[in-house]
SENU-323749 format. One record per atom (N, C-alpha, C): residue in one letter; x negated, z, y negated. Coordinates in steps of 0.05 Angstrom, whole numbers, plus 5000, padded with zeros to 4 digits. Layout:
N
PT  a  X  Z  Y
...
// end
This chain:
302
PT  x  4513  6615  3666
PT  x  4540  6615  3654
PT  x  4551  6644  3653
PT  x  4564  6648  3634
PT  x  4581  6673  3629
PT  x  4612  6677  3640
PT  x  4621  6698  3645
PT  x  4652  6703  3655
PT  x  4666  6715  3621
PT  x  4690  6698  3620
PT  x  4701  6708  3594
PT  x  4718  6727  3613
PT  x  4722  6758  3592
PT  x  4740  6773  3601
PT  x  4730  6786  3630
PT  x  4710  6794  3632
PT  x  4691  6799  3648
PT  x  4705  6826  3655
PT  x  4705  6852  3642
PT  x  4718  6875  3649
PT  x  4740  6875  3655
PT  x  4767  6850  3653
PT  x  4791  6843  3665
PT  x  4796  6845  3684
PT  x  4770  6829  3690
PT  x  4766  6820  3722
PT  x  4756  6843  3744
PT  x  4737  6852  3726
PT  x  4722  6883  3739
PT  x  4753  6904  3756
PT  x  4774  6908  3725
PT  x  4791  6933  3723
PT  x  4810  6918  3743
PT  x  4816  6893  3746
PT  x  4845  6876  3751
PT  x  4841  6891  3792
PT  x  4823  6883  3803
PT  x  4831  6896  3833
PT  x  4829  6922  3842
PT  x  4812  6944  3817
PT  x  4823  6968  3819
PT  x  4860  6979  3822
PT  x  4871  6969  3816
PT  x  4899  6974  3819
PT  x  4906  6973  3845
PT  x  4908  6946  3853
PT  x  4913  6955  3881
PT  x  4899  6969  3900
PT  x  4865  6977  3894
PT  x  4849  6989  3910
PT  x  4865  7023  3906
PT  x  4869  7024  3883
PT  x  4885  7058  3879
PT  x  4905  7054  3896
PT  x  4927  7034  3891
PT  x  4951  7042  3915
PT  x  4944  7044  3939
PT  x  4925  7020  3949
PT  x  4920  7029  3973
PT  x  4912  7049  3993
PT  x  4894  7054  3971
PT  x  4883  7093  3980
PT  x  4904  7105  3985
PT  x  4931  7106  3961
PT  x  4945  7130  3961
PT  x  4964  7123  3993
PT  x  4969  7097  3998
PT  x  4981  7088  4022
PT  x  4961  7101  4045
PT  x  4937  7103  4043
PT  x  4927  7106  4068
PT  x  4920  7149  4066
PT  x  4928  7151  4051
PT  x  4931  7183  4044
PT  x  4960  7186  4063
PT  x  4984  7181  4057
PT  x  5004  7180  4066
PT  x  5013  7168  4100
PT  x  4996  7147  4102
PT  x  4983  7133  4130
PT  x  4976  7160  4149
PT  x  4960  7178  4138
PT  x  4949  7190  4151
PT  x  4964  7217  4154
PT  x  4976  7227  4137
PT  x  4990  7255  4136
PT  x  5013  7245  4156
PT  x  5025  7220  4157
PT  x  5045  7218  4182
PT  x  5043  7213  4204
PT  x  5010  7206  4210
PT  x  5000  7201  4228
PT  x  5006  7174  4244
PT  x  5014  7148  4233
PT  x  5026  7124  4233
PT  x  5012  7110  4251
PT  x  4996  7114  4265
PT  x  4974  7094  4272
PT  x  4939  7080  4263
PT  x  4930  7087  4275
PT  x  4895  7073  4268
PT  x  4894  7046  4245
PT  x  4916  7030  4275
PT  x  4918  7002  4251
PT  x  4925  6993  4229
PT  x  4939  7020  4224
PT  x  4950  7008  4189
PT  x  4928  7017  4171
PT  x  4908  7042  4188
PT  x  4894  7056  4169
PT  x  4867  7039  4178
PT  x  4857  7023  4187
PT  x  4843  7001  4186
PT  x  4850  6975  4161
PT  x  4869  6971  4169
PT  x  4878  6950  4157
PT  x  4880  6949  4117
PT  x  4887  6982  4111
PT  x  4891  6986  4084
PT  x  4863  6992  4076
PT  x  4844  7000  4101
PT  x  4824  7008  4093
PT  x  4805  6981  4086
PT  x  4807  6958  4097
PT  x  4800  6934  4097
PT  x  4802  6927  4068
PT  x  4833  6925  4064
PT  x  4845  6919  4030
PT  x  4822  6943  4004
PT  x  4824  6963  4014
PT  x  4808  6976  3998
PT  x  4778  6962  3987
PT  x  4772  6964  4014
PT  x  4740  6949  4008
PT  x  4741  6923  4000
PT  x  4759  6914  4002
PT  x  4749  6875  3990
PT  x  4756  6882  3957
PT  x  4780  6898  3954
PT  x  4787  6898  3916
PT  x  4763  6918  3909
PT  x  4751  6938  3913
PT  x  4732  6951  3904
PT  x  4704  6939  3902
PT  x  4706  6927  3927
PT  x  4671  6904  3910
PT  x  4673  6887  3897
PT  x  4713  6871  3902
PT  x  4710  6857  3882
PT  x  4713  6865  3858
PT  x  4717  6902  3850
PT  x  4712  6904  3818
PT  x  4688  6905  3815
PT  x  4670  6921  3830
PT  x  4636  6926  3827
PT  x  4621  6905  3829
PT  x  4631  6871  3836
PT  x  4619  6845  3832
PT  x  4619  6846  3801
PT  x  4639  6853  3790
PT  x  4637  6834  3760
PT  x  4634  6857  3752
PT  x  4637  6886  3754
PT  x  4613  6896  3740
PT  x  4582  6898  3733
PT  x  4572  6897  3754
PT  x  4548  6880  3763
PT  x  4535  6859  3746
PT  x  4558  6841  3755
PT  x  4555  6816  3741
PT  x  4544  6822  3707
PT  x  4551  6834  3696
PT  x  4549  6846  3667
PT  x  4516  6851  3661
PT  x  4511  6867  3695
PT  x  4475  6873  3694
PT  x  4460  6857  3706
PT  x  4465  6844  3731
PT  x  4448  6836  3746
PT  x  4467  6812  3765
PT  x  4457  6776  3763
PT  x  4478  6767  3778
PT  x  4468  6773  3807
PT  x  4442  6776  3811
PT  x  4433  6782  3837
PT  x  4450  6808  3854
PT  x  4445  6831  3834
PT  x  4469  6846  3849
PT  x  4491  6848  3848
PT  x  4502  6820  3835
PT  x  4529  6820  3833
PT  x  4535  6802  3867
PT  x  4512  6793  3868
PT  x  4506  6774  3894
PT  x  4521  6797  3925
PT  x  4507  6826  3914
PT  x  4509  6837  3935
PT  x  4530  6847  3943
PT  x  4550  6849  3920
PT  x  4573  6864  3919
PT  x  4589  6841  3932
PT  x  4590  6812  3925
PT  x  4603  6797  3935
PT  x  4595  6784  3970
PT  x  4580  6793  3978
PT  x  4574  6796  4007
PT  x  4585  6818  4019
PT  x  4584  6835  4016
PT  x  4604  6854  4020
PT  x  4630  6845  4019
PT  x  4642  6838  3990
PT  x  4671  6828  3993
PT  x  4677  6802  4013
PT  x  4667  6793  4023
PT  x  4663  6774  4045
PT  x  4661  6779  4075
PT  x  4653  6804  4080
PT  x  4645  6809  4105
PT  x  4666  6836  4113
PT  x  4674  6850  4094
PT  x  4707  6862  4085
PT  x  4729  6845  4085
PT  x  4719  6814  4092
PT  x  4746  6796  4092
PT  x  4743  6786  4127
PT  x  4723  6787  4134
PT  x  4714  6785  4157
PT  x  4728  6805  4182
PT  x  4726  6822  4166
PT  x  4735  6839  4187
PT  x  4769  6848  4188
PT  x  4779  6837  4163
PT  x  4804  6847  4153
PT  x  4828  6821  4172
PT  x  4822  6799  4168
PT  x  4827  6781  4191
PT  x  4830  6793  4212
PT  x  4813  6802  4223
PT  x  4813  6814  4256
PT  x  4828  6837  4256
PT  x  4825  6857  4237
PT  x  4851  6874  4230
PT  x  4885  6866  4232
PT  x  4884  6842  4222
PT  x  4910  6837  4209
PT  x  4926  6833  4248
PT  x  4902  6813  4258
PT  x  4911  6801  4277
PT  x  4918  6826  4301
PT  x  4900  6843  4297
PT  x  4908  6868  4317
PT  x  4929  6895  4309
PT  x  4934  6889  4284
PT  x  4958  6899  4290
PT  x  4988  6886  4298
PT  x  4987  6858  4297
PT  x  5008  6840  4296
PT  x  5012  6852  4326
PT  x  4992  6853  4342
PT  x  4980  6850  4364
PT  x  4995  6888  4383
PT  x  4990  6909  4359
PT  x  4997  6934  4372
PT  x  5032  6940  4369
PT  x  5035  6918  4340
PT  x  5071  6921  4345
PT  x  5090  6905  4368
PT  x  5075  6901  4394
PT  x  5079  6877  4407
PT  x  5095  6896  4420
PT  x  5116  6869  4443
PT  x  5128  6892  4464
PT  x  5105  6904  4486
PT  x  5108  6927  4502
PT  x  5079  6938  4514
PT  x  5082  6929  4533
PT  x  5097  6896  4549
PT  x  5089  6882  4566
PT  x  5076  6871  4562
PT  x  5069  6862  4534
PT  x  5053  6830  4534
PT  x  5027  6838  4547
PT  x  5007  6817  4546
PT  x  4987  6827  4561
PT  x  4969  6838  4539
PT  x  4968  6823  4520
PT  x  4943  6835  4497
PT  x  4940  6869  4496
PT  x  4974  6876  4493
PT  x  4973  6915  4498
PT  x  4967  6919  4518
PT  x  4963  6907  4542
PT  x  4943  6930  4565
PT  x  4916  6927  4567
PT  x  4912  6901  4545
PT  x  4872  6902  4551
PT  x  4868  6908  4530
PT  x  4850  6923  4514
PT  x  4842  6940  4498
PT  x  4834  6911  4472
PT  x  4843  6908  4452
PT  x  4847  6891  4440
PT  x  4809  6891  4411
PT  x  4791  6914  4422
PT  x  4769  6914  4414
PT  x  4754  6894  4418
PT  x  4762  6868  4437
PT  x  4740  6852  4434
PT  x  4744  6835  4414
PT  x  4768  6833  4402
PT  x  4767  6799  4378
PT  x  4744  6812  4351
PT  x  4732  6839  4361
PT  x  4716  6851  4333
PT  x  4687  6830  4340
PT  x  4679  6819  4360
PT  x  4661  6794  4368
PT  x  4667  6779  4346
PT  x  4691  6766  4342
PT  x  4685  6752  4323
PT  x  4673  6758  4289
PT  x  4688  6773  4281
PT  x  4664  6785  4262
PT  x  4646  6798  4253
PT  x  4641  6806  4269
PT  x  4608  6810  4274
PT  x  4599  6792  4275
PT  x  4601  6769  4296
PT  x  4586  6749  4296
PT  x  4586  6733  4267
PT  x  4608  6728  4251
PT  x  4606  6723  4227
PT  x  4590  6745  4205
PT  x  4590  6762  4214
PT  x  4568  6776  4197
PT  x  4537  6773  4199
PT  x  4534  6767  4234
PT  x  4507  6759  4235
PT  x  4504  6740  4215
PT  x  4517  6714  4218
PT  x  4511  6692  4210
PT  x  4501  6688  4179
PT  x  4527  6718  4170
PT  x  4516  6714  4137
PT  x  4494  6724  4129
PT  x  4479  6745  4145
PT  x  4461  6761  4136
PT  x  4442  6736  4137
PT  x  4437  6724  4161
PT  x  4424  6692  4165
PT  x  4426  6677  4138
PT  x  4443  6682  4127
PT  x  4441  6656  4112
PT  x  4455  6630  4112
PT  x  4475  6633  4135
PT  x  4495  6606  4147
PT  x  4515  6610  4136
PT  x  4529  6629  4120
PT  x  4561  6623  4119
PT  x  4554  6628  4083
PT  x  4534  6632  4065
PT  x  4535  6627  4042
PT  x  4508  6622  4035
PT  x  4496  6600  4022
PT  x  4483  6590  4006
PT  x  4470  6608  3980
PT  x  4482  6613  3967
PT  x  4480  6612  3937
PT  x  4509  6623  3926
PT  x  4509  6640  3901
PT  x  4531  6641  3892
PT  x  4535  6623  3858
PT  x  4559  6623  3845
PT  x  4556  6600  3816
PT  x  4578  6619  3808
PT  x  4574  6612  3781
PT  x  4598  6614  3766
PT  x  4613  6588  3756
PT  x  4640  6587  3761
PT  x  4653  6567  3766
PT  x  4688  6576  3766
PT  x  4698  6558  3739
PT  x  4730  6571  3730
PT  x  4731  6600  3734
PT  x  4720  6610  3709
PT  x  4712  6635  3695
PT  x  4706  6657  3725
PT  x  4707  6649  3746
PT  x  4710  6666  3764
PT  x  4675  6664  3781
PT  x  4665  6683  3799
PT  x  4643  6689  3810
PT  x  4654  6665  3837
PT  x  4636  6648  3846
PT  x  4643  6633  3867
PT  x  4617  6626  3894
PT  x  4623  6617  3913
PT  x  4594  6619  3932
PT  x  4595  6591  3940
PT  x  4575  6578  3945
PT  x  4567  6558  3957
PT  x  4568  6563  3984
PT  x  4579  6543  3998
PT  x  4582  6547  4023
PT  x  4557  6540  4047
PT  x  4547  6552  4065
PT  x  4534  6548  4078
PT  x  4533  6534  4099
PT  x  4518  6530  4120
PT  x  4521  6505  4141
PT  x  4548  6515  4163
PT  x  4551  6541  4164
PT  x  4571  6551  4182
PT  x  4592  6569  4173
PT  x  4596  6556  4146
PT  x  4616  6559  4131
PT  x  4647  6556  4139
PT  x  4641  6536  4157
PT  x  4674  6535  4171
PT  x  4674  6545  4187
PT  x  4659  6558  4202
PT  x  4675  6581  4220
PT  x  4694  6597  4211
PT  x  4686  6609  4183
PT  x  4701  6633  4184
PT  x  4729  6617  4165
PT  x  4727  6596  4145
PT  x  4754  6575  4159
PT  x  4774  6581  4176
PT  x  4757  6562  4198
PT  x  4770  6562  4215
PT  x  4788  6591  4229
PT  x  4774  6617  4227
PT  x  4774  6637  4241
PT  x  4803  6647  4223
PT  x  4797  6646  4199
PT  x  4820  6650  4177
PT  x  4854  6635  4193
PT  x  4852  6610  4199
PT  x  4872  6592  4203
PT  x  4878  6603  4229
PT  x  4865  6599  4247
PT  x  4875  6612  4274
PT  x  4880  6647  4274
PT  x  4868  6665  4260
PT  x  4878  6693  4265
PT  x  4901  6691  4244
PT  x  4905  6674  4224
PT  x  4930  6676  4215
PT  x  4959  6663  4234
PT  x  4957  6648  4245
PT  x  4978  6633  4262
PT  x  4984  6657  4280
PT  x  4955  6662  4297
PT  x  4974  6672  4323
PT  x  4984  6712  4301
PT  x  4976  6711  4283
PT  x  4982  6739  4266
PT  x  5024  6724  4264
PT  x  5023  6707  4253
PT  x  5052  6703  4244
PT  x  5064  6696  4279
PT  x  5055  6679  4298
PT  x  5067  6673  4316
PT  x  5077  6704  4329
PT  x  5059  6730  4338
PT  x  5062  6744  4357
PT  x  5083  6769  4330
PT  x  5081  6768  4305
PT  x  5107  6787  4294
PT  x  5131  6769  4294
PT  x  5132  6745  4299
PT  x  5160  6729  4303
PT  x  5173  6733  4322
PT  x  5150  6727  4352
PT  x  5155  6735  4380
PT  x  5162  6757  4379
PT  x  5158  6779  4370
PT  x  5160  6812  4369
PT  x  5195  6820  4363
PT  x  5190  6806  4343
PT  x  5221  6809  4332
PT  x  5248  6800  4349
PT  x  5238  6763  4355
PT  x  5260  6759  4379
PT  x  5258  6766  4408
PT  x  5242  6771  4412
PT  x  5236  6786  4444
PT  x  5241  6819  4446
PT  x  5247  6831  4418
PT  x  5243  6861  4420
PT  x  5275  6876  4413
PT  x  5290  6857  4419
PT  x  5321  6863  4401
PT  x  5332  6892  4414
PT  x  5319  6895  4439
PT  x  5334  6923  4447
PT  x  5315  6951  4428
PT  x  5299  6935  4429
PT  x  5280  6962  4426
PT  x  5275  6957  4385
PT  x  5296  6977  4378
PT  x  5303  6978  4348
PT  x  5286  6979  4322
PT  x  5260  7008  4333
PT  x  5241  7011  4320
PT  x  5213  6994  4315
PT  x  5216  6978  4343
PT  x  5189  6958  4348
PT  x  5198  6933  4324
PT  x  5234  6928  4322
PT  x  5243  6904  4314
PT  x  5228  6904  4285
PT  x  5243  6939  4269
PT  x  5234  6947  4240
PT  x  5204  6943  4238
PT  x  5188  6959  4250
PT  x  5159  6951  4245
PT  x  5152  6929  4241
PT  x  5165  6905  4260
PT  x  5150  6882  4255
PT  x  5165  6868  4234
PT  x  5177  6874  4228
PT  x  5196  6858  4198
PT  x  5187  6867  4174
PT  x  5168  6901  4180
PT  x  5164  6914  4160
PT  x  5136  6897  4148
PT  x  5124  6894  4173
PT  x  5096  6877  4175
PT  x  5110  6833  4166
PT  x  5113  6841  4171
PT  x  5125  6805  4161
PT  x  5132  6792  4125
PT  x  5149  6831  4119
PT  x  5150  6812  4092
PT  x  5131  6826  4081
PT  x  5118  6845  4083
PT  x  5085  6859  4072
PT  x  5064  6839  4078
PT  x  5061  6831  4090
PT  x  5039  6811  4107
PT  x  5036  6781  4097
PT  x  5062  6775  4113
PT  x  5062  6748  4117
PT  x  5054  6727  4095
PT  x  5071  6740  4065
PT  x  5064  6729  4044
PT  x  5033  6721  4036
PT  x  5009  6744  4040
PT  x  4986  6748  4037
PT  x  4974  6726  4059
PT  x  4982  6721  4082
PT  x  4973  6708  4094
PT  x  4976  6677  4088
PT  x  5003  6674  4078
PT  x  5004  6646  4071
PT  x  4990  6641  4045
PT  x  4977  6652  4024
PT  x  4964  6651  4010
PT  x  4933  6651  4014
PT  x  4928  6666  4030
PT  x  4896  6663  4043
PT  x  4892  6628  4054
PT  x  4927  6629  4069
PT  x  4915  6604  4082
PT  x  4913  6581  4066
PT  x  4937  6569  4047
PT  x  4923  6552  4016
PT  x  4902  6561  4005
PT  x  4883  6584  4000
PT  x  4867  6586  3992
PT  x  4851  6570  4011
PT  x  4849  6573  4030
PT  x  4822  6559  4052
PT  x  4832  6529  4059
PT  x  4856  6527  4059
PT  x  4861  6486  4054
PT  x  4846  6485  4033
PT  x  4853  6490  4012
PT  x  4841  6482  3987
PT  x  4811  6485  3973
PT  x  4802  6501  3990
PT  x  4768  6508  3987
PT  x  4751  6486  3990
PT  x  4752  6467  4011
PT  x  4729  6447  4000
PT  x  4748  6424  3999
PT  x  4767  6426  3971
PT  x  4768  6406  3957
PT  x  4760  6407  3930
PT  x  4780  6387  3907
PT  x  4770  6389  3879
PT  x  4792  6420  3872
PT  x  4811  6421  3890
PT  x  4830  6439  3875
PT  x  4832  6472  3891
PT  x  4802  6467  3897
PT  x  4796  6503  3902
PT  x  4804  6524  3880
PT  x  4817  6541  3892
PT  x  4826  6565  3879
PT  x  4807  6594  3884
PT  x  4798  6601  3853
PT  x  4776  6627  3859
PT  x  4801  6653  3856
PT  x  4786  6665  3876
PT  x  4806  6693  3885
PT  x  4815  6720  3867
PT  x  4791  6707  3847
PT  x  4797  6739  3817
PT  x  4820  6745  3809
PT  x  4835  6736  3811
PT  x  4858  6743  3804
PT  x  4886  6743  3830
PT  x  4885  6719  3839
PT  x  4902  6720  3865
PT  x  4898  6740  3886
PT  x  4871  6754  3890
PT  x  4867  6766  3913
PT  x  4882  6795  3891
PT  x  4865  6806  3880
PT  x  4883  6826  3868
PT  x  4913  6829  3873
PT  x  4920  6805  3866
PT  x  4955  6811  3853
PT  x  4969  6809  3887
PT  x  4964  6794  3907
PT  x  4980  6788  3927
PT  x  4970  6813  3941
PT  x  4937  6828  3943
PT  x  4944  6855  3947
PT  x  4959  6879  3941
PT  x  4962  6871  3915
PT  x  4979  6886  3901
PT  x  5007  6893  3912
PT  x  5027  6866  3921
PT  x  5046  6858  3917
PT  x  5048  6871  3954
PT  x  5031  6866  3974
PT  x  5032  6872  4004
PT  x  5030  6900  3999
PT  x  5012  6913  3990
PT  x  5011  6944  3988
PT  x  5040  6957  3980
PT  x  5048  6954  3963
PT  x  5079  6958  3940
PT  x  5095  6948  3959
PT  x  5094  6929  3982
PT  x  5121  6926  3984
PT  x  5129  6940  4012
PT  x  5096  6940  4030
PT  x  5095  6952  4050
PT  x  5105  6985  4040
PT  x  5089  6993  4028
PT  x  5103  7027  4015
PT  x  5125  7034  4021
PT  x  5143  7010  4008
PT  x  5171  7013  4004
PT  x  5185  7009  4022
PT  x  5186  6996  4032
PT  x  5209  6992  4057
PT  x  5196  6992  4080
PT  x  5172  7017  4089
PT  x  5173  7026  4104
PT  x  5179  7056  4099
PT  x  5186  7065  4085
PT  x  5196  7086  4074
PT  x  5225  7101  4097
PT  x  5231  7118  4096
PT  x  5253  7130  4108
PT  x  5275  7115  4092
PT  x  5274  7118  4071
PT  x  5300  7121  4054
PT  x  5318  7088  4050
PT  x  5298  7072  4061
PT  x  5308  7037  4058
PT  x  5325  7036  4087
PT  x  5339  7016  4086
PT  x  5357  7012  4103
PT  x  5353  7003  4122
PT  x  5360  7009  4151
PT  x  5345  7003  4178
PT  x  5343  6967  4182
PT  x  5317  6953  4181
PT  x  5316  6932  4184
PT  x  5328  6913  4208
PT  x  5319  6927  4228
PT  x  5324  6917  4253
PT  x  5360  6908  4262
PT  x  5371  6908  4239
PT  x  5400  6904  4243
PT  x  5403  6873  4243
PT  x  5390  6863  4237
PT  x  5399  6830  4230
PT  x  5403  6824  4201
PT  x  5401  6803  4194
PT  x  5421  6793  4163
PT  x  5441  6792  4162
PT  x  5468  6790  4186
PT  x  5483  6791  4173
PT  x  5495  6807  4174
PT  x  5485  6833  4191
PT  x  5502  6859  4188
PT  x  5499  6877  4160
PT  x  5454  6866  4156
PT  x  5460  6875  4120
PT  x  5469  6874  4099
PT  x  5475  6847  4109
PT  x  5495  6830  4076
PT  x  5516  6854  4086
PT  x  5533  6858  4105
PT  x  5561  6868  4110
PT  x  5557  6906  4095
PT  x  5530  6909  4105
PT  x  5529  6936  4086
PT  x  5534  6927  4061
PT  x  5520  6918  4046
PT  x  5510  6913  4022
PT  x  5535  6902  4004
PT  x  5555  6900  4015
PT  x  5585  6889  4013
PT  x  5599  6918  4016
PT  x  5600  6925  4031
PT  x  5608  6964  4036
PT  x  5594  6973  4009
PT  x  5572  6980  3998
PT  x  5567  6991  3991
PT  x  5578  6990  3956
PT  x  5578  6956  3957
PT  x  5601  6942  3933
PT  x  5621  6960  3929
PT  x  5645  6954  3953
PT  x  5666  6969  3958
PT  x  5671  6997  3951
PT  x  5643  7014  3948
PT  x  5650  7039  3949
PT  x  5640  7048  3918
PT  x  5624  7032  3908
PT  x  5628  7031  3877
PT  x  5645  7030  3865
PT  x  5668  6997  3873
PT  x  5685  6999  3860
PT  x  5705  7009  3867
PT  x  5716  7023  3886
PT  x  5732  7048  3889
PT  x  5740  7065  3865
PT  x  5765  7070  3864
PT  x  5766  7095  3840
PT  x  5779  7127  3854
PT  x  5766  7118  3879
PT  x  5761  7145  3900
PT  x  5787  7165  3898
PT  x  5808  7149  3899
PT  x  5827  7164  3907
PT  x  5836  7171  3943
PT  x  5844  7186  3951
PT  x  5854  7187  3971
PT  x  5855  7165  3985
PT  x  5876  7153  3985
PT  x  5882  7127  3991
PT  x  5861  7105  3989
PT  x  5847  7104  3971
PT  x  5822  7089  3972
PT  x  5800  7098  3986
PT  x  5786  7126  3991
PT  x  5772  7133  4003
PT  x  5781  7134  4042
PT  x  5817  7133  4041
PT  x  5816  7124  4074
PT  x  5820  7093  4082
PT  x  5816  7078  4062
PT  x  5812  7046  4062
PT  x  5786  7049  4065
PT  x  5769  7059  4049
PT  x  5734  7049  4056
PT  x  5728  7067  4087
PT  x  5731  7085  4097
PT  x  5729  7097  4111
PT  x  5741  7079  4144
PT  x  5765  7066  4126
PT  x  5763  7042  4158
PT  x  5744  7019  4160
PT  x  5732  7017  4140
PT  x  5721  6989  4132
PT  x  5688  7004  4143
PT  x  5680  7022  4140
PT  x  5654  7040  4155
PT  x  5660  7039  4184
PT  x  5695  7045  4199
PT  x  5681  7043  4225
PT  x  5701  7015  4241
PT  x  5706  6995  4220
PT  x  5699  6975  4229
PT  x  5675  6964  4228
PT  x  5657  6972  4212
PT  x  5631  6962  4212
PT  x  5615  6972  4234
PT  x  5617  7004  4239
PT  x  5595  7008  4260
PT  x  5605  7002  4288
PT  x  5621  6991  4295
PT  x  5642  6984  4320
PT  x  5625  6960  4325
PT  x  5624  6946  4296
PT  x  5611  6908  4302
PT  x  5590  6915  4305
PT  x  5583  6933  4296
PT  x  5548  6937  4298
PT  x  5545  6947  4329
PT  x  5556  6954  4342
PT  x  5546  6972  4362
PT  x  5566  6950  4390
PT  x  5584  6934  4378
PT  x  5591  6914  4399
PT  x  5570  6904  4398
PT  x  5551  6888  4382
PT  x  5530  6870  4380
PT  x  5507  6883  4401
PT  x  5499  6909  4396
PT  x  5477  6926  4408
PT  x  5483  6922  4439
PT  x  5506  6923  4445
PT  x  5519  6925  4474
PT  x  5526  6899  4484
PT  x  5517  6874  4470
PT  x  5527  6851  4486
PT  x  5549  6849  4484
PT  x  5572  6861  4463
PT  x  5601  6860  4468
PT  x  5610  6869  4494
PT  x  5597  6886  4509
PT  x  5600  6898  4540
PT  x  5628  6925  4528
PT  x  5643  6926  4533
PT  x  5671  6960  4526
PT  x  5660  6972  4537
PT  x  5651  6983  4560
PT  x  5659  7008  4565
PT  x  5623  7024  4555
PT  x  5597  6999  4560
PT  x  5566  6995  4547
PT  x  5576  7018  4519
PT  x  5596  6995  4509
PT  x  5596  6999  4474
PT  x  5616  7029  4465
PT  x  5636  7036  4493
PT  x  5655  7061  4488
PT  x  5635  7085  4486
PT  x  5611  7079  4510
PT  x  5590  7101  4521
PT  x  5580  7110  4492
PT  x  5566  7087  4490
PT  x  5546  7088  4469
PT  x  5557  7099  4436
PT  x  5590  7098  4435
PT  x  5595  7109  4404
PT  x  5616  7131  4413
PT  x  5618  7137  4443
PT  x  5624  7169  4461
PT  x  5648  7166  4447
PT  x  5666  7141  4458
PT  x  5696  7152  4450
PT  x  5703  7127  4476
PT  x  5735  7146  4484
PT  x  5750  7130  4513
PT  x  5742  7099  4499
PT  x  5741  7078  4530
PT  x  5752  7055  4527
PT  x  5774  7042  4520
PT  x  5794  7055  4522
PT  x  5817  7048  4515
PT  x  5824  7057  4477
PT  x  5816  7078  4466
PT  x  5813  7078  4438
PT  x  5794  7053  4437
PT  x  5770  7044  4439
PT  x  5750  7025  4430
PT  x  5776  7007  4433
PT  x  5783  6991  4449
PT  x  5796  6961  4449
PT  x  5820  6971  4428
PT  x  5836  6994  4424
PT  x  5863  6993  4405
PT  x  5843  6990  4380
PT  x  5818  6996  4366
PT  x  5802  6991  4346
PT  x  5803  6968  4337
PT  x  5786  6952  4367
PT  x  5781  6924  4364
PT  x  5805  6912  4354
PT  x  5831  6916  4368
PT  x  5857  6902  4362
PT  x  5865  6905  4334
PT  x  5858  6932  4322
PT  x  5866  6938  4295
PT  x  5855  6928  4282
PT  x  5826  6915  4286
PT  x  5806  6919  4264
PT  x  5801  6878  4262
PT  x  5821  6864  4284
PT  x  5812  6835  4295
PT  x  5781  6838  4296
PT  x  5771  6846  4312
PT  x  5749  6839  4322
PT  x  5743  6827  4354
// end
């Protein structure tokens, strides 16, 4: 059987394989950590063989065979990625951060033994215009391995977030990792419910685009210039309402010392919240007397 639109498919996961590079160029000049530069490095390799499969495919399905073992065993390991970094944005009590988090790489390896064996794919087909594999006798392991490194991946950046409220920067990372991530993950995981049914979904196009969409969004709001996550929702809606306000201003005097109260009634709520609503915690911490803080509060009804 033939692939219609064969070079579509080829060019379609080059895109995100470019961003990703340029992310892990930038990864590295800030010096961000191993794990992200694992992890993008992971994304790289699964959209790059999956363009060099259906190029391939054009010459040889045998070596299109090879390129798609590769993109398989690049998914293998990208799992265990995902899960160890969920794992390094943790608070540095849990226990996983004091034991060296290199052993869950057992698990894929051992999934790579298996494929070189011959157990986790059969045969490959063409099937809904897309390149597809027959599954092998130990085909659900890596299933399975998918569903469980995705859970405890979403369970320990949830835990991170509500267990980490003092500690500001740990909060942003893992929120940064949640809406970059999380999405991709819940899509991997319908992809693998739905794999041995009738309404399997082939990845030519989904894997592309949801990389696409985690790379782009991770970029962005981990960026300096996006607004500090770790505040909560509803202190951002309250910016995002300020920032209304200062649009529609027609910046007169008088209007610019109206918005200017409305800025430090905001950072007052913000920094009562930080402090437990504790005065003299919350006077320290924004270095003005206790007794100015409460005439604020009184002014401001808070």
């Amino acid at each position: 059987m033939m692939i219609n639109n064969l070079w579509m498919y080829a060019a379609l996961p080059m895109v995100p394989a470019v961003l990703c590079v340029f992310i892990l160029i930038r990864l590295y000049k800030r010096k961000m950590g191993n794990h992200y530069i694992k992890l993008f490095s992971n994304l790289v390799l699964m959209n790059f063989s999956q363009a060099i499969m259906y190029v391939l495919f054009s010459f040889s399905v045998k070596a299109a065979g090879y390129a798609a073992d590769a993109y398989l065993i690049a998914a293998y390991f990208f799992f265990t990625h995902l899960m160890m970094t969920s794992i390094f944005l943790s608070d540095r009590k849990n226990i996983f951060i004091n034991i060296s988090s290199d052993w869950l790489y057992a698990f894929p390896l051992l999934l790579t033994f298996l494929h070189f064996n011959g157990l986790m794919v059969e045969s490959y087909r063409v099937e809904q215009n897309s390149l597809m594999h027959n599954d092998g006798s130990f085909a659900w392991c890596f299933d399975l391995y998918i569903m469980i490194s995705n859970i405890l991946t979403i369970y320990f950046l949830l835990r991170n977030v509500k267990h980490c409220k003092k500690q500001r920067m740990t909060v942003s990372k893992n929120l940064i990792a949640i809406i970059s991530f999380i999405p991709l993950i819940i899509v991997f995981f319908i992809v693998v419910a739905l794999s041995s049914t009738k309404y399997a979904i082939p990845v030519a196009v989904i894997g592309p685009t949801i990389t696409f969409y985690t790379a782009l969004s991770f970029y962005y709001i981990s960026q300096e210039r996006v607004i500090d996550l770790s505040i909560g929702g509803r202190f951002f809606w309250d910016r995002l309402k300020l920032a209304y306000k200062l649009l529609e201003t027609d910046k007169t005097k008088a209007d610019m010392r109206t918005f200017h109260k409305h800025i430090d009634k905001q950072f007052i709520k913000e920094a009562l919240y930080e402090n437990d609503r504790q005065i003299q915690a919350t006077a320290d911490y924004l270095r003005i007397n206790h007794t100015t803080l409460r005439n604020k509060i009184k002014e401001y009804s808070l």
